[in-house]
C-alpha positions in Angstrom: 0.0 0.0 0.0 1.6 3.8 -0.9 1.4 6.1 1.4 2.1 9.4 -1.0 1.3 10.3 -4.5 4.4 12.6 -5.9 3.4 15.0 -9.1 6.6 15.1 -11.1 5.8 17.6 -14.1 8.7 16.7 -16.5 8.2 12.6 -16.6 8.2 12.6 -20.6 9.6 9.2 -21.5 10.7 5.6 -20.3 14.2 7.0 -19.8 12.5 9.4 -17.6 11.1 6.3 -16.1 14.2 4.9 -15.7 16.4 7.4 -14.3 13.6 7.7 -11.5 13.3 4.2 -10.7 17.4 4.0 -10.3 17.1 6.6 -8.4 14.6 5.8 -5.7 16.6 2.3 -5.6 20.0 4.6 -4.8 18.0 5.3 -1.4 16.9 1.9 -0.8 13.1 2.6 -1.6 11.7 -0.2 -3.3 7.5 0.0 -2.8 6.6 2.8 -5.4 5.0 2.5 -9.1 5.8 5.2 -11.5 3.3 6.5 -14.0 4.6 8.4 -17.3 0.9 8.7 -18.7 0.2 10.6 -15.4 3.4 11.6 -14.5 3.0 10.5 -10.8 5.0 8.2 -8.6 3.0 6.0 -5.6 5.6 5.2 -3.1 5.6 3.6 0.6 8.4 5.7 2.3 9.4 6.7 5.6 11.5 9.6 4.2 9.8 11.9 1.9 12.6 14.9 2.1 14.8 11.9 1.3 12.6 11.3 -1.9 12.3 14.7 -3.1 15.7 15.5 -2.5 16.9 12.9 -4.9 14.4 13.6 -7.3 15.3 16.8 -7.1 18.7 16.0 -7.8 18.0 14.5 -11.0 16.2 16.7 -12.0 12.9 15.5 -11.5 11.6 17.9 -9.0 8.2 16.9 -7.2 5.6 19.7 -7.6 3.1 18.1 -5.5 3.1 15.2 -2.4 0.0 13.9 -1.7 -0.5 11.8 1.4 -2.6 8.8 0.5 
């Protein structure tokens, strides 16, 4: 079950996809489901500043976190 819904804008293609799901397994997250037809990523995490910050760092900011 995911506990946030993260808006990330610039998801525009399965490399996108990629670099985000390499990412989130950097910091040891493994329960999340990215979406690039709604650019959204589902995610069980106990460290959303961890999350954003590394999204951020790839420049894949979050523009919205939605607790589920």
């Amino acid at each position: 079950m995911y506990n946030y819904l993260l808006k990330i804008p610039n998801i525009s293609c399965q490399h996108c996809v990629m670099r985000i799901k390499k990412a989130l397994e950097e910091i040891g997250e493994k329960d999340f489901e990215i979406s690039l037809e709604e650019k959204i990523v589902k995610i069980s995490t106990k460290s959303l500043e961890g999350v954003k910050e590394k999204l951020s760092e790839i420049d894949h900011p979050v523009s919205e976190a939605k607790k589920l």
